[in-house]
N, C-alpha and C positions, 0 to 999 in steps of 0.2 A: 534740262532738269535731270537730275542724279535719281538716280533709284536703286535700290536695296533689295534683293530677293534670296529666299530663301526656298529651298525645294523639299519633300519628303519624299523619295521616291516611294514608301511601303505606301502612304496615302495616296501617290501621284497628285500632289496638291503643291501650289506653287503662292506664296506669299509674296507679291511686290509693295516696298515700301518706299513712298514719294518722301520721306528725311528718315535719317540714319536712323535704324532699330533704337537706339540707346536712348532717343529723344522721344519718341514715339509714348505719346501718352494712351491709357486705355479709351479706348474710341466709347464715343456717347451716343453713338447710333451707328445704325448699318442701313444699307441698302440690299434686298438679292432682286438682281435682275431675273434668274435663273435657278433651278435646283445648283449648277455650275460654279455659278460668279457671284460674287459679293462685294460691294464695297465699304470701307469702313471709312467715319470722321469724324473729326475732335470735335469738343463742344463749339464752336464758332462756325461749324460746318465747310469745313475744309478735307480736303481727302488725306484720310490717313496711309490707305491701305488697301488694297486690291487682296481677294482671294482666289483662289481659280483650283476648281477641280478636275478630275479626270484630267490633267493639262496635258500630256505628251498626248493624247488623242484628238489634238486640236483645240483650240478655245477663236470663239465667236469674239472679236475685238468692239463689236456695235454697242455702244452706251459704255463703255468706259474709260475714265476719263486718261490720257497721258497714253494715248493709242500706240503713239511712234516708239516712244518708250520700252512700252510693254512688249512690242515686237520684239523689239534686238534683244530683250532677254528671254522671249519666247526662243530666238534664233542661237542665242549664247545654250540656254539650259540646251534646246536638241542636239546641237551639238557633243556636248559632254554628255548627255546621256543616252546618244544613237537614237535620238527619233527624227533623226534629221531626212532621212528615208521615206517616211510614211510623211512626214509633213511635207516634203516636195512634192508627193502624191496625192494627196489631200486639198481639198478646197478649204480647207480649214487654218486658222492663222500658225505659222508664218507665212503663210499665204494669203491671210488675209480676208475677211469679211467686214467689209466697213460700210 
């Protein structure tokens, strides 16, 4: 499965999107797991969209959907953005909570 993310570092919030941005219709409900995490999906109840805050300080993988996914771009962003440090120090994903 392909995925789409977008980062803001001033927010630290990381948008992952399971089909390309440009397809992505306005979501017809949401889910929050967490003050954290969010998930969005189209009206048929399919997953649009992942939200994730505070995200270079770890994010909790439990309950969201395309887990494997969301990793390698948890792993991709630390990298480009030097939290790759604190996340190998961290019990927190890309290390993983599942």
């Amino acid at each position: 499965m392909a995925v789409y993310t977008h980062y803001d570092p001033k927010a630290d919030a990381a948008w992952i999107y399971f089909r390309k941005p440009s397809m992505i219709e306005r979501p017809s409900s949401s889910e929050e797991l967490d003050h954290l995490r969010l998930i969005a999906y189209d009206s048929t109840g399919e997953v649009l969209a992942v939200e994730i805050l505070d995200v270079s300080k770890g994010v909790d993988l439990e309950g969201l959907p395309g887990q494997a996914e969301i990793k390698a771009e948890l792993h991709r962003l630390a990298g480009t953005y030097g939290w790759g440090k604190y996340y190998k120090q961290s019990n927190l994903a890309p290390e993983v909570k599942v």
